[in-house]
Backbone as a ProteinNet text record, in pm:
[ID]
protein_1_A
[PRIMARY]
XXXXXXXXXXXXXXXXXXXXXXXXXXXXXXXXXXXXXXXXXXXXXXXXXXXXXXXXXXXXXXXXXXXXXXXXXXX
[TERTIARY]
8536.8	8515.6	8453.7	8508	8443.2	8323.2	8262.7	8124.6	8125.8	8227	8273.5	8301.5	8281.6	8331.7	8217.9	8217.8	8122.2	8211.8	8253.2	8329	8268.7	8330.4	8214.3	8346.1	8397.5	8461.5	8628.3	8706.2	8851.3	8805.8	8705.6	8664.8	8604.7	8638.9	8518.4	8477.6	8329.3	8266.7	8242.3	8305.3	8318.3	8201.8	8140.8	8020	8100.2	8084.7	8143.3	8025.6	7984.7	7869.9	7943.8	7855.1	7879.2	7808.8	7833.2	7749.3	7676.4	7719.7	7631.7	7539	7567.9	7419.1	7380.1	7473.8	7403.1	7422.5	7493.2	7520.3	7600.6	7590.3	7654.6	7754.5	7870.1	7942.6	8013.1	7987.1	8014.4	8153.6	8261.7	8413.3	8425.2	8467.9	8529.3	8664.8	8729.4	8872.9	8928.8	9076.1	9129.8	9097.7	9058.4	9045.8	9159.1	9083.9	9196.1	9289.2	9302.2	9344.7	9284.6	9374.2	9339.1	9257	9159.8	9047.7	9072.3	9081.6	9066.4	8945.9	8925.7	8828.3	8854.2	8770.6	8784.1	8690.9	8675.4	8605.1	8478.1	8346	8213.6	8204.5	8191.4	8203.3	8047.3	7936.9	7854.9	7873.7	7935.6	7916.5	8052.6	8173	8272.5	8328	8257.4	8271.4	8327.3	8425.4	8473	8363.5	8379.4	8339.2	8392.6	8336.7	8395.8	8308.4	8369.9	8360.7	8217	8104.2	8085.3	8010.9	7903	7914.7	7830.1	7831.8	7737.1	7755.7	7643.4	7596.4	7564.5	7564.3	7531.7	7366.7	7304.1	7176	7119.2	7241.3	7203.6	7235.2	7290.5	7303.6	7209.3	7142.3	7068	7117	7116.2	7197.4	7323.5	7407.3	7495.3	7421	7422.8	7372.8	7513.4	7470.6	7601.5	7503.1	7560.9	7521	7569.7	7511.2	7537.8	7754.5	7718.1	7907.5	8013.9	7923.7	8051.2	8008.8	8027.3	8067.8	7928	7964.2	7899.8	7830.9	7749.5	7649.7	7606.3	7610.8	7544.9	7426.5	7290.7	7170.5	7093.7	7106.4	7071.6	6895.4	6922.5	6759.1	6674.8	6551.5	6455.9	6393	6375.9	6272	6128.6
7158.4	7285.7	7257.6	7371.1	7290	7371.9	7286.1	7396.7	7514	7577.6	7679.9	7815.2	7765.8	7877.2	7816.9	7954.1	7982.3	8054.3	7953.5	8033.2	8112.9	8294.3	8332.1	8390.6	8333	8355	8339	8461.5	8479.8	8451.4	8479.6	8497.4	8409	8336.5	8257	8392	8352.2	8444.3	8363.5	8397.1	8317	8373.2	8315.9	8387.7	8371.9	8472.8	8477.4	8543.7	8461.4	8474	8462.5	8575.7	8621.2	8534.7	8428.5	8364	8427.7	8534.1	8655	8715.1	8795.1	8835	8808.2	8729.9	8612.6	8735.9	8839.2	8948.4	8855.2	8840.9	8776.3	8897.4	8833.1	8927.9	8825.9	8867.8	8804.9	8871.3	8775	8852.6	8772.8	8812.8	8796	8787.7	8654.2	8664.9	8600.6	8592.8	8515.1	8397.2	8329.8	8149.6	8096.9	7995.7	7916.5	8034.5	8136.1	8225.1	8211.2	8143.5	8115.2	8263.9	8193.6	8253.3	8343.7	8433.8	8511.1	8573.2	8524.2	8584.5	8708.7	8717.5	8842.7	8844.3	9017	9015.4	9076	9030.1	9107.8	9275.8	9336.6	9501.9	9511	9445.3	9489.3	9475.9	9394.6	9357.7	9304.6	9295.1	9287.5	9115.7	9045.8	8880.3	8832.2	8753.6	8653.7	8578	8588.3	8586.5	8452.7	8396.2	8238.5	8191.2	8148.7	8087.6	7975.7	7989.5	7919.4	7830.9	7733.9	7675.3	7820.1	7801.5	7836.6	7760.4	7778.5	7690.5	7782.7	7794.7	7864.8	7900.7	7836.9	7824.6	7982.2	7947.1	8054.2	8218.3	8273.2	8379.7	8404.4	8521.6	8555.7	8673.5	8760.7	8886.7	8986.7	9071.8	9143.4	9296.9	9311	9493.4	9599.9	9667.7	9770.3	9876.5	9936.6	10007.9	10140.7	10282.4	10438.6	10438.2	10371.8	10387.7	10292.5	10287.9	10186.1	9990.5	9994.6	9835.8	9761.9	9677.4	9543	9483.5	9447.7	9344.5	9241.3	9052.4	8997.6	8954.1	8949.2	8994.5	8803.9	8731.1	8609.6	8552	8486.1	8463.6	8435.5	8398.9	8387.5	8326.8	8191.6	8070.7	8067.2
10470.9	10539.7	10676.5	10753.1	10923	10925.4	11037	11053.5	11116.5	11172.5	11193.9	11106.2	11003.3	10905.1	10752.9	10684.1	10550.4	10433.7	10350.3	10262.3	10166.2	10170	10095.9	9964.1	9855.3	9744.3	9807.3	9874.8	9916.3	10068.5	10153.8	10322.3	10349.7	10468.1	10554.8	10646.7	10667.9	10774.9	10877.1	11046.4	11114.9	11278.1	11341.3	11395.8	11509.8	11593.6	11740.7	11839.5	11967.7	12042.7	12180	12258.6	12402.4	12464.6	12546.4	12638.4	12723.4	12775.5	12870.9	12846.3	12734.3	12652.7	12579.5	12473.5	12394.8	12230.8	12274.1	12139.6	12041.9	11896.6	11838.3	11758.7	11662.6	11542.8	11457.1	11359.1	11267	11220.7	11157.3	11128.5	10976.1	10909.3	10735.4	10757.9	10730.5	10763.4	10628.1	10593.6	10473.9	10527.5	10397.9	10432.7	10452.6	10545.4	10661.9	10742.2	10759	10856.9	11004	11122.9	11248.2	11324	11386.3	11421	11537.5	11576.7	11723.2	11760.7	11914.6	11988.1	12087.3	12092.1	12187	12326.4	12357.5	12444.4	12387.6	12459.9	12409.2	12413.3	12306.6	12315.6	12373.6	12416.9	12458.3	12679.8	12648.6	12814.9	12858.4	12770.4	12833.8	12862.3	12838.2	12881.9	12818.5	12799.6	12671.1	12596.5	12491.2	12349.3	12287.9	12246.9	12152.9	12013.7	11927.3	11824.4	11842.6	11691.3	11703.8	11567	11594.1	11446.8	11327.2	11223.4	11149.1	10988.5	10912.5	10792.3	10691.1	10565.2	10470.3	10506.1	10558.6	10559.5	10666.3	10765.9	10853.9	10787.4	10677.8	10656.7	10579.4	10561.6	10481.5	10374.1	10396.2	10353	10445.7	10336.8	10459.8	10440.2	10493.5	10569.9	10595.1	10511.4	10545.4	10635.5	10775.8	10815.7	10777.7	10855.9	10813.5	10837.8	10968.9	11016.5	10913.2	10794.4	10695.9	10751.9	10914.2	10971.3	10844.9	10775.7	10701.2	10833.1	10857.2	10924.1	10863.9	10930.8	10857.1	10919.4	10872.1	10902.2	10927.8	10977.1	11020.4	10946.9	10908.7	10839	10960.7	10951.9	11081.3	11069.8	11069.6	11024.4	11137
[MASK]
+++++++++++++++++++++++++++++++++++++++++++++++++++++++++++++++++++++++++++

């Protein structure tokens, strides 16, 4: 498994971070399904892939609007 991706049962959860503001999002995709980035919905900048580890998730958060959040532990 690359360090790019966290297999969580059928999904890797794959972390995508704005170099500009540094906003992160986390995406649930089918495993091994090629990755797409986008642009940052906070500021508009391209957006890229990056590592994460089982270690770094802590719990997922469903917010009021339905969107799942995953909530980053804080050492």
């Amino acid at each position: 498994m690359a360090n790019d991706r966290l297999s969580l049962f059928h999904y890797d959860v794959l972390r995508e971070l704005c170099d500009h503001c540094r906003k992160e999002r986390f995406h649930f995709v089918p495993i091994g399904a090629a990755p797409a980035t986008g642009t940052c919905k906070q500021c508009g900048a391209e957006s890229k892939l990056v590592d994460i580890s089982a270690s770094a998730v802590w719990r997922l958060v469903t917010s009021p609007s339905g969107e799942v959040v995953v909530v980053p532990q804080i050492a």
